[in-house]
C-alpha positions in Angstrom: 16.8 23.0 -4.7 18.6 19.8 -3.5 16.2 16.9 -3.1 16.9 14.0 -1.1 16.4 10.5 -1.9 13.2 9.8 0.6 12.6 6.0 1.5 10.4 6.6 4.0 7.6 4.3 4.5 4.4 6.7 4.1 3.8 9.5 3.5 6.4 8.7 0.8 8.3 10.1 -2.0 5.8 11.4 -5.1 7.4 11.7 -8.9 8.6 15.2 -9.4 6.8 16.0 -12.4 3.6 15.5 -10.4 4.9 17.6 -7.6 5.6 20.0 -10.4 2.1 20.5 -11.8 0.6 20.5 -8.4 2.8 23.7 -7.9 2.1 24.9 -11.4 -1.8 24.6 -10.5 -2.4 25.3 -7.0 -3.0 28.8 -6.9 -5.4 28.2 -10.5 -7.1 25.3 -11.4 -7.1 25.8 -15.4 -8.2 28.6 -16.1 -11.1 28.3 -12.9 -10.1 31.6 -11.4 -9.3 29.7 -8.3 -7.6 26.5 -6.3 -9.6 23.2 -7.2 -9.3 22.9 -3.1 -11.8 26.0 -3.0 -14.2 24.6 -5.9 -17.6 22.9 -5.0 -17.1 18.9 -5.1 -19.7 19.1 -7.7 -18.3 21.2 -9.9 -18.0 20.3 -13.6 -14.3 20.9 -12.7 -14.0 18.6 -10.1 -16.5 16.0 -11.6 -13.6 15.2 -14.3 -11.2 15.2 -12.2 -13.4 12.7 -9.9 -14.5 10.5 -12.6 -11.4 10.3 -14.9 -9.6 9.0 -11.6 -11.8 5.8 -11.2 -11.6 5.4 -14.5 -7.5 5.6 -14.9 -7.9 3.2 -11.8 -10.1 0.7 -13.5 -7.9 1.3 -16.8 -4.9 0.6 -15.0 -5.5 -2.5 -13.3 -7.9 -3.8 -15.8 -10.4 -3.8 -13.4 -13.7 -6.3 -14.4 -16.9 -4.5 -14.9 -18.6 -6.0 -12.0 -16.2 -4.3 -9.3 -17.6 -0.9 -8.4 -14.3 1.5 -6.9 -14.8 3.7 -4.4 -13.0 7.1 -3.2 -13.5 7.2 0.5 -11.6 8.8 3.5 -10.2 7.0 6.7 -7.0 5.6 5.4 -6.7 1.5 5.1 -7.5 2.4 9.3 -11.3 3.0 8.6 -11.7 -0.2 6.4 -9.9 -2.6 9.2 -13.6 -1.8 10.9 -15.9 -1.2 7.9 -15.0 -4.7 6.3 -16.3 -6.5 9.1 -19.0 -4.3 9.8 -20.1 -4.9 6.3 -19.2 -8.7 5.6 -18.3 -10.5 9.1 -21.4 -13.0 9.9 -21.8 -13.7 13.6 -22.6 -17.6 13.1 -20.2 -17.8 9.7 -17.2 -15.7 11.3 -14.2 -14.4 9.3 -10.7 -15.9 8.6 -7.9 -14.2 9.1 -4.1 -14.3 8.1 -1.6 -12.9 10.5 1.2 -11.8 8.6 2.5 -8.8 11.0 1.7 -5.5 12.6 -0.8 -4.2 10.1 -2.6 -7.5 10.0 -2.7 -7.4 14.0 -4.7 -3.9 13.4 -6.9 -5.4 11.0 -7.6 -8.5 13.7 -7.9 -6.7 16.8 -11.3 -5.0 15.1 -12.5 -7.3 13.4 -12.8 -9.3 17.1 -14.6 -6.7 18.1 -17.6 -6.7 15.2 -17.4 -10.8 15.5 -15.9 -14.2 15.7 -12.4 -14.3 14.2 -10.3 -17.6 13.5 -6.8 -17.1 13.0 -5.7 -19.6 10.2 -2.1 -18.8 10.2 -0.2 -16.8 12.4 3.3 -15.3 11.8 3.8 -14.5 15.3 6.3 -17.2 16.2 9.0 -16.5 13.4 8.5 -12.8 14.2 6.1 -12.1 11.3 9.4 -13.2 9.0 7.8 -15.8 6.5 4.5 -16.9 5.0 2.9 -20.3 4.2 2.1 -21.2 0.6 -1.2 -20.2 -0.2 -2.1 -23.9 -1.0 -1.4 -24.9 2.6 -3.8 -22.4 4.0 -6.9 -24.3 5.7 -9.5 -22.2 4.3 -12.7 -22.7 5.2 -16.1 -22.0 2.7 -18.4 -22.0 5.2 -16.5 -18.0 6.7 -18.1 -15.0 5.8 -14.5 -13.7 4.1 -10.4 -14.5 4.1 -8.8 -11.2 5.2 -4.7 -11.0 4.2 -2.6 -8.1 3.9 -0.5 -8.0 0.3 2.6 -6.5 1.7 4.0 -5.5 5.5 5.9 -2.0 6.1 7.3 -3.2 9.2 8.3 -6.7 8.4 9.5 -6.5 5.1 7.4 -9.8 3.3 5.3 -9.5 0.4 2.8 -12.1 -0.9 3.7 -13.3 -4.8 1.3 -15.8 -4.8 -2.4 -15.8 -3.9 -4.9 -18.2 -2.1 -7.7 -19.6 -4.7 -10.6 -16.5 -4.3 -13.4 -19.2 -5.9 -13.0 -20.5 -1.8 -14.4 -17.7 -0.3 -14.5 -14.0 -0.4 -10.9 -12.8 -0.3 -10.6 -9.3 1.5 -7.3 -7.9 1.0 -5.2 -4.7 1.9 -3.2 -3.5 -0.5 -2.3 -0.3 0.8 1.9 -1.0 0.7 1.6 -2.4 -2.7 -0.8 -1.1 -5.3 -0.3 -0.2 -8.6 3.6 -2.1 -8.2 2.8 -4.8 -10.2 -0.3 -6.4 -12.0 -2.7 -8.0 -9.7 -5.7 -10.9 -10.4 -8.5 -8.3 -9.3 -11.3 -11.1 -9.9 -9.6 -13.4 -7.2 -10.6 -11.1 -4.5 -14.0 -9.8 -3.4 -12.4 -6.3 -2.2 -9.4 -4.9 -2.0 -8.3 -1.7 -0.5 -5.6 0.8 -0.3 -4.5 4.1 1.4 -3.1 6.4 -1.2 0.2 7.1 0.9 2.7 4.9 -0.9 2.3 4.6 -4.0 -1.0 6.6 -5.4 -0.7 9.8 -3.9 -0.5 12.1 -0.7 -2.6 10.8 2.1 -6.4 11.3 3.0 -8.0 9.3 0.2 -8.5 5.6 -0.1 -9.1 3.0 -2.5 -11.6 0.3 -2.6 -12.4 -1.8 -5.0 -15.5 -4.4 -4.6 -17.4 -6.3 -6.6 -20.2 -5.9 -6.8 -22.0 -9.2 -5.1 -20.7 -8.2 -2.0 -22.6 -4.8 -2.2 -26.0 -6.8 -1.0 -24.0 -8.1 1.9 -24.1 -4.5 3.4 -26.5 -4.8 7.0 -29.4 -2.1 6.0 -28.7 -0.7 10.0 -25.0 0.4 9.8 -24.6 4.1 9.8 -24.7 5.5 6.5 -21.1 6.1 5.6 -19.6 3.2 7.0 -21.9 1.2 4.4 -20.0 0.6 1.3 -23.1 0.3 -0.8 -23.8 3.8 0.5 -20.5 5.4 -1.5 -21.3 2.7 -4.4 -24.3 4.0 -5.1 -23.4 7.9 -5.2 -20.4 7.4 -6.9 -18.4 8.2 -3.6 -19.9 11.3 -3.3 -22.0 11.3 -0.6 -20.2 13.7 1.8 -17.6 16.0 0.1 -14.6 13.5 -1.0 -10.9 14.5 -0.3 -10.4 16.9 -3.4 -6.5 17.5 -3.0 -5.8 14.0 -2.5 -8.0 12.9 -5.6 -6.5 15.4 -7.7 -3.4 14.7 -6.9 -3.9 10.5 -7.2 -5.1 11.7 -10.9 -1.9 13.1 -11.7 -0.1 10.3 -10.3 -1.8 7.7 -12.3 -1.5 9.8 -15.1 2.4 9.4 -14.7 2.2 5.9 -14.3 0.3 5.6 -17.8 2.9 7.9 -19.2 5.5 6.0 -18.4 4.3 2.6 -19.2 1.5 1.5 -17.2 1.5 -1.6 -14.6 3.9 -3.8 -16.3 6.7 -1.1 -16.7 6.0 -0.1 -13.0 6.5 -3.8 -11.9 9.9 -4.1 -14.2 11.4 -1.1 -12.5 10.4 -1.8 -9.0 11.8 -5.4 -9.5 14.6 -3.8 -10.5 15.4 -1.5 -7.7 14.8 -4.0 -5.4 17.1 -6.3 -6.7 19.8 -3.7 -6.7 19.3 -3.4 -3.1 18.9 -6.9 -1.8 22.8 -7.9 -4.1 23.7 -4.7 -2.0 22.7 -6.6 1.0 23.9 -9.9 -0.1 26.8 -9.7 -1.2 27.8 -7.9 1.8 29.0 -11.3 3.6 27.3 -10.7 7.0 27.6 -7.3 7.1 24.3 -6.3 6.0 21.5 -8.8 7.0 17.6 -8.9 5.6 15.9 -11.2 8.3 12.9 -11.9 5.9 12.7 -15.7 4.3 13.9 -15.0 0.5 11.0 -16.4 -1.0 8.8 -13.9 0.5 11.2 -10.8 0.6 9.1 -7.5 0.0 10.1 -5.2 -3.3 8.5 -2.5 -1.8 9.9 -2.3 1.8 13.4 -3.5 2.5 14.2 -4.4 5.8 18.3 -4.8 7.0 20.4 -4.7 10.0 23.9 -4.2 10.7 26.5 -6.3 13.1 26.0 -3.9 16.0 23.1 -1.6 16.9 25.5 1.1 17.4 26.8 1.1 14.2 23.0 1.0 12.9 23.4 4.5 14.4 26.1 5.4 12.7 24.8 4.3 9.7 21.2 6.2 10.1 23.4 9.8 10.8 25.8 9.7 8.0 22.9 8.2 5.2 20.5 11.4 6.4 23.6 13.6 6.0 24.4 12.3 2.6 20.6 13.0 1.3 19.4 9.4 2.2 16.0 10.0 3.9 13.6 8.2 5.8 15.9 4.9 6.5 15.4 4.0 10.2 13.5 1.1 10.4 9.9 1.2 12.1 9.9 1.8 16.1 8.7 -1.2 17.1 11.7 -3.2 15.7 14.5 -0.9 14.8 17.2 -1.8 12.2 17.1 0.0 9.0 14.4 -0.4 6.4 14.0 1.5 2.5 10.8 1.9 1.1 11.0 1.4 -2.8 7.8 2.6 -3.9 6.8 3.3 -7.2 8.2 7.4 -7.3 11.8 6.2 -5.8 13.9 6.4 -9.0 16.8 3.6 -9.5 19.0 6.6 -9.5 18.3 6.9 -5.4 18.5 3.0 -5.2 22.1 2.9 -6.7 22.6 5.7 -4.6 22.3 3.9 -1.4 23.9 0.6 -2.3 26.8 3.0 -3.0 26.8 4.3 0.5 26.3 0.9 2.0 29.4 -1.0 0.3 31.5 2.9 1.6 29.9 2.9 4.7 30.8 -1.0 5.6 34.7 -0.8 4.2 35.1 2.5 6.5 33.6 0.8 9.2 34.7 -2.9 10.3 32.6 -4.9 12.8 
């Protein structure tokens, strides 16, 4: 089997050896006489599985004691209602950061639960830039500061973080876990669908301390409580098994080869291979994102013309470069350089990029 080089945004490319064992252990989970999808969720089997995985999470991020991490289902979609249905204070409000089309999600329910005041919005440079986090106007007296880390569509990463002693800082992280070390004990939760860079989709990380658990209303329906799943160990419906499982494999790998800090030296590599691609391509290639805020995770380009764009997008796919159109809503070309895309694929595609532009002048 040929396999492509997938950039694709999410559901994204997985490391091959974990593909591997998945295959190797589908049909028989070790020696169980059967799949680990048919076992009971509270089987001994699975019970490892599910425990070792929060604690390769907690290993892996050097997560404090006092954060409690969840396994839930939803994606990062459920949390953008179940964070202000758990924290959002009608006569405290929340603060939010507008940084581009997933924060807009996050926003448009939070309004909903409660008052919302925007304290920067990336609307006008089209969601291209972000302010320092010193010159945010953040307020103590709001129930929580929501941000998101990293945006698919736009292409902008944070690498600097407002001061969580503030306030509560809520963050998704769904884009960019497990890419680089984070400060866990500046924020008050963060959360993460698995889809990028932990795993197939249909389970979801959360990680809150463990303050915030007595926030929880006592009236919210019980799975949409976080201090519901804290307290049975996010088991109190059956979890995702497959998606678990597989997330253990994949933070095994990660361990394997490294941990955090080797994961953040290759990504920072890769990216850097594609942005001199970009570069150096006189105006050829163009990333639209302010440099300071450029995303390692999800590079976003265009080309002189939208036709060639086009041309571009055909003759990458045919050449085993997957998953490069940029997102709907704003076309152009974007690659997705999770934590599975090996610099192999990288060099792959700034090698079609210099071809692609000599064989075809603006």
């Amino acid at each position: 089997m040929a396999r492509v080089h997938n950039f694709s945004a999410g559901p994204s490319t997985l490391p091959v050896p974990v593909l591997e064992q998945i295959r190797d252990e589908i049909v028989e989970f070790r020696g169980m006489g059967m799949s680990l999808i048919e076992a009971s969720h509270r089987s001994k089997e699975y019970d490892a599985i599910h425990c070792e995985t929060i604690a390769l999470i907690k290993e892996l991020l050097s997560i404090p004691d006092n954060y409690s991490i969840l396994l839930l289902g939803g994606g990062a979609t459920l949390q953008f209602g179940m964070v202000p249905m758990n924290f959002l204070r009608e006569d405290a409000g929340c603060d939010f950061i507008n940084s581009g089309a997933w924060a807009v999600k996050a926003l448009k329910d939070a309004k909903k639960v409660g008052p919302v005041t925007v304290i920067w919005d990336g609307e006008s440079s089209r969601y291209t830039t972000l302010p320092t986090p010193d010159s945010l106007p953040i307020s103590s007296k709001s129930s929580y500061l929501h941000m998101t880390s990293n945006e698919t569509i736009g292409g902008i990463q944070w690498h600097d973080w407002p001061d969580g002693k503030k306030l509560p800082i809520c963050i998704d992280m769904s884009s960019d876990i497990m890419s680089r070390p984070i400060p866990v004990e500046n924020f008050a939760l963060i959360y993460a669908g698995a889809q990028k860079n932990l795993g197939p989709a249909g389970v979801t990380v959360v990680i809150i301390r463990d303050d915030m658990l007595d926030r929880c209303p006592s009236n919210l329906p019980e799975y949409l409580s976080y201090k519901t799943h804290a307290t049975g160990n996010s088991l109190y419906n059956t979890p995702p098994v497959f998606s678990i499982y597989a997330m253990n494999l994949v933070l095994h790998w990660i361990k394997k080869n490294g941990g955090i800090e080797a994961v953040e030296r290759a990504n920072e590599e890769k990216a850097q291979v594609l942005y001199d691609a970009i570069d150096s391509s006189d105006v050829y290639y163009r990333c639209p994102v302010d440099p300071a805020v450029r995303s390692r995770m999800n590079i976003v380009f265009r080309l002189p013309t939208e036709e060639l764009e086009a041309k571009f997008l055909t003759e990458a796919t045919a050449a085993g470069l997957n998953g490069l159109p940029g997102h709907r809503s704003v076309g152009g070309c974007r690659a997705s350089l999770y934590n599975a895309m090996p610099i192999s694929g990288v060099r792959a595609l700034a090698a079609f990029m210099a071809e692609f532009a000599q064989a075809n002048p603006a």
